[in-house]
Legacy VTK file of the C-alpha trace (Angstrom):
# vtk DataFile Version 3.0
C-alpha trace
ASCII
DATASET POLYDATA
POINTS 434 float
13.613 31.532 41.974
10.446 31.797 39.673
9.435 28.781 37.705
6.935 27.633 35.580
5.780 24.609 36.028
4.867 23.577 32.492
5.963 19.993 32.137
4.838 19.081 36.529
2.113 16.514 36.483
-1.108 16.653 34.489
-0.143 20.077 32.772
2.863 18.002 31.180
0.452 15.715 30.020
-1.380 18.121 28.426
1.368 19.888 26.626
2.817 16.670 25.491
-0.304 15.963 24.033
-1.457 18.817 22.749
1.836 18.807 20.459
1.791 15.284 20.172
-1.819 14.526 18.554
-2.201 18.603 17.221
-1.487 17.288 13.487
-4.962 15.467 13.221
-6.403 18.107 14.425
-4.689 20.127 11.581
-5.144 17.553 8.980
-8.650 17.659 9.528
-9.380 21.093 9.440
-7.295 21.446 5.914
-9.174 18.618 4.733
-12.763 20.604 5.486
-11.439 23.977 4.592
-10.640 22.677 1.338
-13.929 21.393 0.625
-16.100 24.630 1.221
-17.649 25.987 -1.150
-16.146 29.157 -2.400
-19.144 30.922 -3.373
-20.582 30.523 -0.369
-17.651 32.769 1.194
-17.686 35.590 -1.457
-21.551 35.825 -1.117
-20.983 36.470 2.507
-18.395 38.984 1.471
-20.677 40.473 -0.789
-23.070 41.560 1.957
-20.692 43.110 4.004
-19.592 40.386 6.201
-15.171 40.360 6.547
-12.522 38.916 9.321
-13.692 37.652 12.344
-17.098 37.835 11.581
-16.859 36.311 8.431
-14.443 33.318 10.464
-17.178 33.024 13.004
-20.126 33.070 10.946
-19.624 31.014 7.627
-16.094 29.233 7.325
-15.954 27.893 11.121
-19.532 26.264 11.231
-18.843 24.795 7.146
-15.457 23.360 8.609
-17.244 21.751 11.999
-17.393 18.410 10.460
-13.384 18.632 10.150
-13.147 20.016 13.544
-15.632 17.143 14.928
-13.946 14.424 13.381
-10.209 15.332 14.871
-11.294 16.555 18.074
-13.076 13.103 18.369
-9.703 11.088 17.254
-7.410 13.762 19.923
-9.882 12.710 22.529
-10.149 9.135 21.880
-6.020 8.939 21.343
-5.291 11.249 24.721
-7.797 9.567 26.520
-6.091 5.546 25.093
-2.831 6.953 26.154
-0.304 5.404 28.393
2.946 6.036 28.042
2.829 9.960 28.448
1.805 9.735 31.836
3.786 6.881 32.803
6.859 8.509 31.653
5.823 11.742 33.310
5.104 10.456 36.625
1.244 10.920 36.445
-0.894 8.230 37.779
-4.014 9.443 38.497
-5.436 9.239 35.163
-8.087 5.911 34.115
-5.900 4.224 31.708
-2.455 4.054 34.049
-4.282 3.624 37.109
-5.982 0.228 35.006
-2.846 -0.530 33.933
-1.128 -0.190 37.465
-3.952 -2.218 39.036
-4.033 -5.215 36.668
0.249 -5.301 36.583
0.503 -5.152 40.498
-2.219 -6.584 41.955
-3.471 -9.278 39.340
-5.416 -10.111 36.683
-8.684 -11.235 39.170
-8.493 -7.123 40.320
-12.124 -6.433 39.950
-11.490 -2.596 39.757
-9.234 -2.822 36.567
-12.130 -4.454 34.952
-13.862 -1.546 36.210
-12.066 1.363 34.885
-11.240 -0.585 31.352
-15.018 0.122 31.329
-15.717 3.341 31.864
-12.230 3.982 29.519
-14.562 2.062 26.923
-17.846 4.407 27.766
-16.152 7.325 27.657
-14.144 6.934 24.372
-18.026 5.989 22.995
-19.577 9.072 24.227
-16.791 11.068 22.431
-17.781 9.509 18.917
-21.789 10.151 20.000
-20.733 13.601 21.022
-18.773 14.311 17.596
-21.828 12.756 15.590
-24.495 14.462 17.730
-22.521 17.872 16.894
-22.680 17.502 12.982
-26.276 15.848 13.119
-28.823 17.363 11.119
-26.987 19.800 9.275
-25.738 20.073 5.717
-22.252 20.821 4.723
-22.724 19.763 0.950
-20.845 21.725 -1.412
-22.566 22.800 -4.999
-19.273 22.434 -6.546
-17.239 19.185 -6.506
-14.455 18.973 -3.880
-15.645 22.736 -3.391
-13.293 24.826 -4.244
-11.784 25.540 -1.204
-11.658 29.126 0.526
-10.559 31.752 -1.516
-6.556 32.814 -0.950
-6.202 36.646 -0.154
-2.939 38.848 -0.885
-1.502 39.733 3.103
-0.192 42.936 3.713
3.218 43.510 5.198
2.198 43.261 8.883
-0.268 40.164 7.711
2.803 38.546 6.534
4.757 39.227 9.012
2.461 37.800 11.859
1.478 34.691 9.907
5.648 33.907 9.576
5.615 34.444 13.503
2.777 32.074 13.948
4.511 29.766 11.881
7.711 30.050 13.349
6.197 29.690 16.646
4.262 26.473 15.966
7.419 24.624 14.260
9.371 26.084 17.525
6.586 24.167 19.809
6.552 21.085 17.646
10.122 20.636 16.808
11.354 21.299 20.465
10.636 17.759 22.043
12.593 16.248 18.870
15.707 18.168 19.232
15.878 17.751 23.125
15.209 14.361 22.097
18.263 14.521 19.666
20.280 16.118 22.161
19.692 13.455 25.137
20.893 10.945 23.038
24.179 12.577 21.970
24.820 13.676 25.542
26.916 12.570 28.418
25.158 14.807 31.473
22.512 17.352 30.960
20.913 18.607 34.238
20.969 22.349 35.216
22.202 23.855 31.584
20.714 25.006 28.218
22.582 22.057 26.751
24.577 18.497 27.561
28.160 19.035 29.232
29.274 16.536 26.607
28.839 14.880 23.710
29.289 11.112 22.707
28.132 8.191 20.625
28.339 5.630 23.372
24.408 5.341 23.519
23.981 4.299 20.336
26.519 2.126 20.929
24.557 0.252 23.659
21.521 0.705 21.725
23.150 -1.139 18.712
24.754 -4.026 20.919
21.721 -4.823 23.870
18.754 -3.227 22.092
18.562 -4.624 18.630
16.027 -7.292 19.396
13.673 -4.352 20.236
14.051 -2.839 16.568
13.619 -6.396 15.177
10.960 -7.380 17.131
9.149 -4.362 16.058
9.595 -4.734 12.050
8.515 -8.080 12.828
5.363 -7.563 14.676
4.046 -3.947 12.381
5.075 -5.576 9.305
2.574 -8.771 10.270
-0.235 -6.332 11.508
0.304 -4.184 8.652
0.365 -6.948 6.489
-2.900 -8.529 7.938
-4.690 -5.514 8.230
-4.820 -4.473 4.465
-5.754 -7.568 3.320
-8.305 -7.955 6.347
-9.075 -4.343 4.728
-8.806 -5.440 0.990
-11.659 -7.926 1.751
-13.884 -6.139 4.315
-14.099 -3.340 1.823
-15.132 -5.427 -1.401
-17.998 -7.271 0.810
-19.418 -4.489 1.990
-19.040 -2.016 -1.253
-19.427 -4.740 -3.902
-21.341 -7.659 -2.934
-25.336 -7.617 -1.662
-24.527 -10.209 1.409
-27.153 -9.764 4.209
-25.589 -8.110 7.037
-22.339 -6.696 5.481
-22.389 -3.651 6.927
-21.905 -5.096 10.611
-18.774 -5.786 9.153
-17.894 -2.614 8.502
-18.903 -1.706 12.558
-16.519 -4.518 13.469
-14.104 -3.315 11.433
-13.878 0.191 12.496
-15.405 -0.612 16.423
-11.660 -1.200 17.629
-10.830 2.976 17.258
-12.885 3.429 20.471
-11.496 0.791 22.488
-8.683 2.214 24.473
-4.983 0.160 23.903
-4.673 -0.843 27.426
-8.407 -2.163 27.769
-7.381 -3.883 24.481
-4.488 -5.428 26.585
-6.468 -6.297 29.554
-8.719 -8.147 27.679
-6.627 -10.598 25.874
-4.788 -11.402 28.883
-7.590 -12.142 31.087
-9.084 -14.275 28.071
-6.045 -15.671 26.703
-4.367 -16.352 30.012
-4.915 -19.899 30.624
-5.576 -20.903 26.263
-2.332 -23.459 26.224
-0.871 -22.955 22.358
-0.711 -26.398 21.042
3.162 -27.625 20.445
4.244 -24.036 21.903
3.863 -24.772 25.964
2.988 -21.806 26.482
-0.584 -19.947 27.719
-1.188 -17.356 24.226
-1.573 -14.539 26.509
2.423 -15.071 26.941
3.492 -15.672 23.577
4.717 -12.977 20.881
1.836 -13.623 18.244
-1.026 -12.495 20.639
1.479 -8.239 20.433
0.648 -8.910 16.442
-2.964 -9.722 16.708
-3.661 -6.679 19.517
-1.419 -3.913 17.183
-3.667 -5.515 14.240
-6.937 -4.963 15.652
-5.743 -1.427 16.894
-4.676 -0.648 13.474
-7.600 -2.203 11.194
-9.572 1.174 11.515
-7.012 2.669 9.900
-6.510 0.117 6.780
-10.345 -0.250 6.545
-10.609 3.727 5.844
-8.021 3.755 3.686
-8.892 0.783 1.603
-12.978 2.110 1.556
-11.595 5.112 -0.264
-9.492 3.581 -2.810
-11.815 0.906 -3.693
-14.636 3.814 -3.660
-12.511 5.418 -6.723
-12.251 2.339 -8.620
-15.423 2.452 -11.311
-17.163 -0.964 -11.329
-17.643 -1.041 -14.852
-13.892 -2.168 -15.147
-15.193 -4.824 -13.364
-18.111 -5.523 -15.207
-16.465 -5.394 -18.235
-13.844 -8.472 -16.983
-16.563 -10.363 -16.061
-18.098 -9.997 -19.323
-14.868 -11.127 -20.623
-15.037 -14.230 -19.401
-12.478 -13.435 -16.115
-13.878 -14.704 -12.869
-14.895 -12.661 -9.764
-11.758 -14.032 -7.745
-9.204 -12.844 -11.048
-11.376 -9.999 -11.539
-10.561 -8.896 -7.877
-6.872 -10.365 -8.657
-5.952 -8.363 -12.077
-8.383 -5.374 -12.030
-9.360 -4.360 -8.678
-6.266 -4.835 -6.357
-4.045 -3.256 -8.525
-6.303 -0.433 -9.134
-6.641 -0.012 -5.042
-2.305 -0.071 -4.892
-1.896 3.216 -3.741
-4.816 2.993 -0.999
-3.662 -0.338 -0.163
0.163 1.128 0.309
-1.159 4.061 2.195
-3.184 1.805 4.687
0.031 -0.203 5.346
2.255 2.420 6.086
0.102 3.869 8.488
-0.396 0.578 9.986
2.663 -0.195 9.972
3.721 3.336 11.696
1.506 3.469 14.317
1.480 0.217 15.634
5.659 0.433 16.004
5.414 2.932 18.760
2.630 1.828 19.999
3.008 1.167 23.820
-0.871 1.358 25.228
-1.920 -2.630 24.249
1.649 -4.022 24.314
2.778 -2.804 27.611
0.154 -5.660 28.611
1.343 -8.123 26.975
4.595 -8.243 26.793
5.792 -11.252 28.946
9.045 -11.715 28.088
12.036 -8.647 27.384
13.086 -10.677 24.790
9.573 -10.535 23.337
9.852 -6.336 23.750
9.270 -3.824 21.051
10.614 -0.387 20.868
7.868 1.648 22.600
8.451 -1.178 25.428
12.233 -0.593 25.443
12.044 3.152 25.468
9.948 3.178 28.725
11.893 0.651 30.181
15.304 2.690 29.787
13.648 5.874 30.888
12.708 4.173 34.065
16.396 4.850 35.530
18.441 8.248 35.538
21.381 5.894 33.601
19.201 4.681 30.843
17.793 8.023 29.510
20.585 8.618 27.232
20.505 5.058 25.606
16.254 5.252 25.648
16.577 8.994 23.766
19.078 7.278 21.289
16.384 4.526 20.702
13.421 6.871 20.630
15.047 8.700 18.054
15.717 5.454 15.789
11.878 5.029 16.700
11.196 8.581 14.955
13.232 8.121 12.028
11.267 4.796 11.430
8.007 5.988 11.882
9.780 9.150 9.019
11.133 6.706 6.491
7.800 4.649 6.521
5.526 8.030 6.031
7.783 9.640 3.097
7.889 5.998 1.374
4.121 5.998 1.654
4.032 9.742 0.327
5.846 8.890 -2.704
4.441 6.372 -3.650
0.950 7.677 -3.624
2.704 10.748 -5.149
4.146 8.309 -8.150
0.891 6.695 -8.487
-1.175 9.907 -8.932
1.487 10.726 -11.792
0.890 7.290 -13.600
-2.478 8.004 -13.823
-2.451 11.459 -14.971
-0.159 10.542 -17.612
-2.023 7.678 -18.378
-5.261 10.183 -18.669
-3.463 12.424 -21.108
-2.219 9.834 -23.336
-6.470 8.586 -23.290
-7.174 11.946 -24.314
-4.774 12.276 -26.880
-5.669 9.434 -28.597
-9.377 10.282 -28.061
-8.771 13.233 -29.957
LINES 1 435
434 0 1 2 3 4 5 6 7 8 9 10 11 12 13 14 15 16 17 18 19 20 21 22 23 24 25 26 27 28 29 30 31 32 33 34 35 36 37 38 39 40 41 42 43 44 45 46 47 48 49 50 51 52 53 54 55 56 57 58 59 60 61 62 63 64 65 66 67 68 69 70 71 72 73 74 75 76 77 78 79 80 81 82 83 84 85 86 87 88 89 90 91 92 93 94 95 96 97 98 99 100 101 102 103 104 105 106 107 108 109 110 111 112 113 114 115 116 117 118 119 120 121 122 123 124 125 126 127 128 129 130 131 132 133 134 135 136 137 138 139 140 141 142 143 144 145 146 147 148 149 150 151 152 153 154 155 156 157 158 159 160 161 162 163 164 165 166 167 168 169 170 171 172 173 174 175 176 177 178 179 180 181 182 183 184 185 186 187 188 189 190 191 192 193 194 195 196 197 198 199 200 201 202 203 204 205 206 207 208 209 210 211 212 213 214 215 216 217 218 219 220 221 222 223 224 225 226 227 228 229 230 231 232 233 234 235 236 237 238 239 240 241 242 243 244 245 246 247 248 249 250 251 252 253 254 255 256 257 258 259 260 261 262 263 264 265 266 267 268 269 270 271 272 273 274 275 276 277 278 279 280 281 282 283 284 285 286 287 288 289 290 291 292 293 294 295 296 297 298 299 300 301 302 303 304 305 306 307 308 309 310 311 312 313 314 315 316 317 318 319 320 321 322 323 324 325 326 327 328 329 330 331 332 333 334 335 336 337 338 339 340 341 342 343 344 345 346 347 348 349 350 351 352 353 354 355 356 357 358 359 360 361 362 363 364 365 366 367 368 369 370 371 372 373 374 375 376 377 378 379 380 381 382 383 384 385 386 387 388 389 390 391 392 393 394 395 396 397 398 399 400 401 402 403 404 405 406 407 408 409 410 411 412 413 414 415 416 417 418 419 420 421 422 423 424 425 426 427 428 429 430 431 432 433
């Protein structure tokens, strides 16, 4: 028969990834779009200039610091991935083939040194390559937060096609989830549209043998979480309110772990940490469970550090100034004033900590020594490695999915609530102003 072989070697890799990682992309590009200047658009209407023309001329190139700055983060995270290939069979990419050479052959391997390397060169040349492309130009709006693009009145056909594009996109993204859904529920599912059968029996065995994965997990994102927003908190205030020589290496530091892959992450603390003995533990710290919380929280610093830059960014320093003239110190200044002031920044860096480093699978794959020691990501490739454990690693995956959910809606609302505190509490200054 005719078949398509869509999800066969590296093109499953790319579709997986292309669906996987097309939201920052998106987010991105919204973020830009939003921030053009709307004047500039309607002069270019003005002198004839309309559709693709108009696309292709003026919004694209205003939006190419959007575009730049997700295509960058898709590279870097495609390139820093491991478990898509690994699941999918494909080993002839740089980051499995470094983590097949150090986990077979040995940590003295000279050639997984090698390609952790060039993982590391390549992931740099992306960020040069997304810098180089927005050097030199200006993309400054006259108005502030410009205004975004103007919105136009579709016609019936317009309409219609932008529902089908839509529809089509939320058919591509949703599909792996509900097949996802579906595995787990079913009892066989090889040659039909859907599972012979139905049960609960993998949640079952997810519930009774896998629990220490979902614990282990809270455990170790909640501590890098944790760690990285007040590693965040504090890198922030140095560099945007103190005059300390040198504070803006800090900053580098703090935002150099985004282009160093996960499993080159792994790699490294083993081979450094392999023979460090933990005092009173026995044990080398390259094989104990707090060396998974310090990898996920120097993977997931980046992410704090931007988030905690912008909140602290928003917070006016004469609040500050005026506690100090009040007599407060700079630590309760920091304490009563700037903190809270930062909560919702703060929040929003620890959720998305917290999310991403509880699927992560890239930096703990290495370093996982023990199965007792496992997280989920590590579970979910281990079931999937047998025909017989598919079922209960879909049922797990999808408890995976709903965590990752229930952390980014908890984060959402509470930046939503805080955003309503203050504008009521900016109405209620400018009715008693007046």
């Amino acid at each position: 028969g005719f078949t398509v072989p869509f999800m066969e070697g590296l093109n499953g890799v790319i579709l997986v990834e292309a669906i996987h990682y097309f939201p920052f992309i998106l987010i991105n590009l919204s973020a830009s779009l939003a921030n053009i200047d709307r004047s500039v658009e309607e002069s270019a209407q003005n002198l004839g200039s309309h559709g693709f023309r108009l696309f292709r001329r003026i919004v694209f190139p205003l939006a190419m610091p959007g575009y730049a700055a997700g295509a960058a983060l898709v590279f870097l995270k495609v390139f820093d991935d491991l478990g898509t290939p690994l699941l999918l069979n494909v080993n002839n990419m740089l980051a499995p083939q470094a983590y097949l050479r150090i986990s077979s052959i040995g940590i003295t391997d000279p050639m997984g040194y090698v390609i952790s390397v060039i993982l590391v060169a390549f992931s740099l040349f992306s960020l040069w390559v997304s810098y180089f492309v927005t050097r030199g130009r200006d993309y400054a709006s006259l108005d502030k937060g410009g205004g975004g693009l103007g919105k136009r009145e579709l016609g019936t056909w317009g309409r219609l096609g932008a529902w089908l594009v839509i529809l089509l996109i939320l058919l591509i993204v949703l599909t792996p989830h509900i097949g996802l859904l579906l595995l787990s529920f079913g009892t066989i599912w090889s040659f039909s549209v859907l599972p012979d059968a139905y049960t609960l029996a993998h949640y079952r065995e997810v519930f009774s043998t896998a629990l220490p994965y979902i614990t282990n997990t809270l455990l170790y994102a909640g501590l890098a979480a944790l760690f990285d927003v007040v590693l965040a908190t504090a890198i922030a205030y140095l560099v945007w309110r103190t005059a300390i020589p040198g504070r803006q290496i800090l900053d580098y530091l703090g935002t150099a772990a985004v282009a160093v892959p996960g499993v080159v992450l792994g790699i490294g603390y083993l081979r450094v940490f392999h023979d460090f003995q933990v005092p009173f533990v026995d044990k080398p710290l390259a094989s104990w469970w707090v060396i998974i919380v310090i990898a996920l929280m120097i993977r997931r610093l980046p992410y704090a550090l931007r988030a905690c830059t912008a909140a602290l960014q928003q917070v006016s320093i004469a609040l500050e100034e005026a506690a100090l003239n009040l007599g407060a110190g700079r630590f309760r200044t920091v304490h009563r004033i700037v903190v809270p002031l930062m909560a919702g920044g703060i929040m929003a860096g620890f959720v998305t900590s917290f999310a991403t480093a509880a699927v992560e699978l890239s930096a703990t794959i290495m370093l996982v020594s023990a199965e007792s020691d496992a997280p989920v990501a590590y579970g979910i490739y281990v079931y999937m490695q047998t025909a017989a454990g598919r079922g209960p690693g879909a049922a797990l995956g999808v408890l995976a999915v709903l965590l990752v959910g229930i952390a980014t809606y908890l984060s959402h609302r509470f930046v939503e609530r805080s955003r309503e505190v203050e504008e009521a509490d900016r109405r209620l200054a400018v009715a008693q102003g007046a």
